[in-house]
N, C-alpha and C positions, 0 to 999 in steps of 0.2 A: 628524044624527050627526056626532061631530066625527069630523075627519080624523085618520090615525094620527100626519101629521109636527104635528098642532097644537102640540104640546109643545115644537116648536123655531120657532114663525111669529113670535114678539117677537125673537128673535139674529137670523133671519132678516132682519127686517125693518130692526132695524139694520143690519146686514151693507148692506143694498141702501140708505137709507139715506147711509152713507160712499161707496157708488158701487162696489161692489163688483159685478161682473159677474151673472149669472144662471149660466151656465155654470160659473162656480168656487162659488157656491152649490150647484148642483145635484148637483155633484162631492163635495161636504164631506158634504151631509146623505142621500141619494139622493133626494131633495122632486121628486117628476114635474114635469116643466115647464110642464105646463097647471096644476098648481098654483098654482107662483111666479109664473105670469104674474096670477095672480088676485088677489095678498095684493100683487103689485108694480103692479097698474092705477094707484092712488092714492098712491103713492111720489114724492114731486115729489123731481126730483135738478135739480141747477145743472147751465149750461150747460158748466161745466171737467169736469164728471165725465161728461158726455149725449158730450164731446169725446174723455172718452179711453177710454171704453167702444166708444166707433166706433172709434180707432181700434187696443185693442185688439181689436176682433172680426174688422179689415181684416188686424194684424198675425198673425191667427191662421188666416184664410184665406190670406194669402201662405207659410205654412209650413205646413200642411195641405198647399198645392197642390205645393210642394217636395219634403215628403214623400213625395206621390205620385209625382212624376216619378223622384225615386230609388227609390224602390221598384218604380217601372217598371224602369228601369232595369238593378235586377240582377236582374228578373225576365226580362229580355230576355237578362242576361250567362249567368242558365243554361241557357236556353233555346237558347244558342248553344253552349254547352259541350256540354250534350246531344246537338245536331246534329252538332258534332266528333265526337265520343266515336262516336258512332252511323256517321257516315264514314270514319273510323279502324278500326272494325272491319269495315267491308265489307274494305276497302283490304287487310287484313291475310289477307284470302281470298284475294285476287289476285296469283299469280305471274305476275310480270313477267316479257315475255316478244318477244320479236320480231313474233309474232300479235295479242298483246295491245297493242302500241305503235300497230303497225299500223291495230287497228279503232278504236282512240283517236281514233287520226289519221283515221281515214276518216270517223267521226262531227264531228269538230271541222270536218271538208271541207263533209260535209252541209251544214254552216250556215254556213261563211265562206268558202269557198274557189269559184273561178274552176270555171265549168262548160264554158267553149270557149275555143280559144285556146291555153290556155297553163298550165301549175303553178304557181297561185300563189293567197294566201289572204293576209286584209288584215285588222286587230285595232287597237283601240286601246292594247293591253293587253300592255302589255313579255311578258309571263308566259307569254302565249298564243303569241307569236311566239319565244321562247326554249321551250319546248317544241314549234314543229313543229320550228326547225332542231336541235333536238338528235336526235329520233328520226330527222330526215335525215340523220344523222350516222352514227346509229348501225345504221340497217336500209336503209338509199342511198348509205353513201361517198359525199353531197353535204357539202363543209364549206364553213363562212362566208365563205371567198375566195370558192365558186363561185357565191353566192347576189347576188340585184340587190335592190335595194329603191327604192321611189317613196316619195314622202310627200305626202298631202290635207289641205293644213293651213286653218287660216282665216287671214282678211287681215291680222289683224293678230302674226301672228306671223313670229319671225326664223327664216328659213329654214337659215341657216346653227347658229342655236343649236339646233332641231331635229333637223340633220344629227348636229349633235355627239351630243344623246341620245341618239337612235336606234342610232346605227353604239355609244356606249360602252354601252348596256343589251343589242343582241343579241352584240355582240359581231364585227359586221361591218364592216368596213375604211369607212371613211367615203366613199373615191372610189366605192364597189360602191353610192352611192346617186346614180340615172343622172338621178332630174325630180323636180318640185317642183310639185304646183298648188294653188292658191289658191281656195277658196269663195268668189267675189265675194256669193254673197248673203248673206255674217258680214261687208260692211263698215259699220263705224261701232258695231259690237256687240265689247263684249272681251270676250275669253277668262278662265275660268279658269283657276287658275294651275297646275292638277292636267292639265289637258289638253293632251296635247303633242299632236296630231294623228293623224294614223291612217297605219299604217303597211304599206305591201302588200310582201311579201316572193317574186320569181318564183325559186320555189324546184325547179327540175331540167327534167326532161325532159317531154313532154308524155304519154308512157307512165305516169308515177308518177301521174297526173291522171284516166289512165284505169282502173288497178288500183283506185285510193281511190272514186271512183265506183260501179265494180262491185263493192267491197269492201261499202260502207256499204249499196247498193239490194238485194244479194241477202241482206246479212244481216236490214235492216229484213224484207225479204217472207219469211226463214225464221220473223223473232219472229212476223207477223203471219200468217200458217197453222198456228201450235202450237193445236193441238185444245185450247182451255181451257174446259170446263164451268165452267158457274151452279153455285158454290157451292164451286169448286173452292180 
């Protein structure tokens, strides 16, 4: 039984022939490609055309893979809109509030902040440390004159250009940064250049250490006693 694309296997065969791809055949006529590979076994092409057929199918794999990567890519950018858009709307539930700073802070303690000793909580993260002294600001009358800061840098960074960062992103007087220590085991390894060091900030009295404590452990053991039913 002849095949239905028979009527076009002589153009075809020309076509392949001049060194025309399989892929742009396949495209032109819809000819299955177990087909073409069958009418194309015995197609002798020269090695200029065997050349650019490779690397047209190289140049069509590099942009294929391109394509995907952007196409990842804004698949990734709504993916993040989405999450905005989704955190924006909790955000817009929450009035802000003296309590609400509060349990902010005492969750942010949870995980960064100084458990003996002393008030104080240590980030790499300019953002993190301008949001605890702001709420100290505003629910501790503690301000950035009264606050100390340390810096944990690696070896091969300038202490003093540090200071400078530091003391101009929180916004703390530069002499209010009292020591300076160094990771000896980052020498001989540089830094990147996004890495300014970590910064510990003893932010008040050791009372405020104790409230944020009590604040964060009784709220965790209220969420973790809510009577939540399977299926709830």
């Amino acid at each position: 039984m002849n095949s239905k694309w028979i009527k076009h296997k002589e153009q075809v065969l020309e076509m392949r022939k001049q060194g025309i791809s399989m892929t742009v055949i396949e495209r032109k006529f819809g000819i299955a490609r177990s087909t073409l590979s069958g009418w194309f076994k015995f197609v002798p092409l020269t090695e200029e055309q065997r050349t650019r057929l490779m690397k047209n199918k190289q140049d069509g794999w590099a942009k294929a893979r391109k394509n995907a990567v952007e196409s990842h890519r804004a698949q990734k950018v709504l993916r993040l809109l989405d999450a905005k858009a989704k955190a924006l709307e909790t955000l817009n539930h929450i009035e802000l509030s003296a309590p609400v700073l509060d349990l902010a802070f005492a969750m942010l303690y949870l995980g960064e902040g100084a458990k003996h000793g002393k008030t104080s909580i240590a980030n790499s993260d300019p953002m993190i440390l301008r949001f605890v002294i702001n709420v100290l600001q505003l629910n501790y009358k503690i301000t950035p004159e009264m606050i100390r800061c340390e810096l944990h840098l690696r070896m091969d960074q300038n202490k003093d250009e540090m200071k400078s960062y530091w003391a101009r992103e929180l916004n703390v007087p530069a002499e209010n940064f009292t020591s300076v220590a160094f990771d000896k085991r980052t020498t001989g390894r540089a830094t990147y250049e996004h890495y300014k060091g970590v910064c510990v900030i003893n932010c008040g009295p050791i009372a405020i250490q104790r409230k944020l404590i009590y604040l964060y452990t009784l709220f965790c053991e209220r969420i973790t006693e809510l009577d939540i039913g399977v299926g709830a």
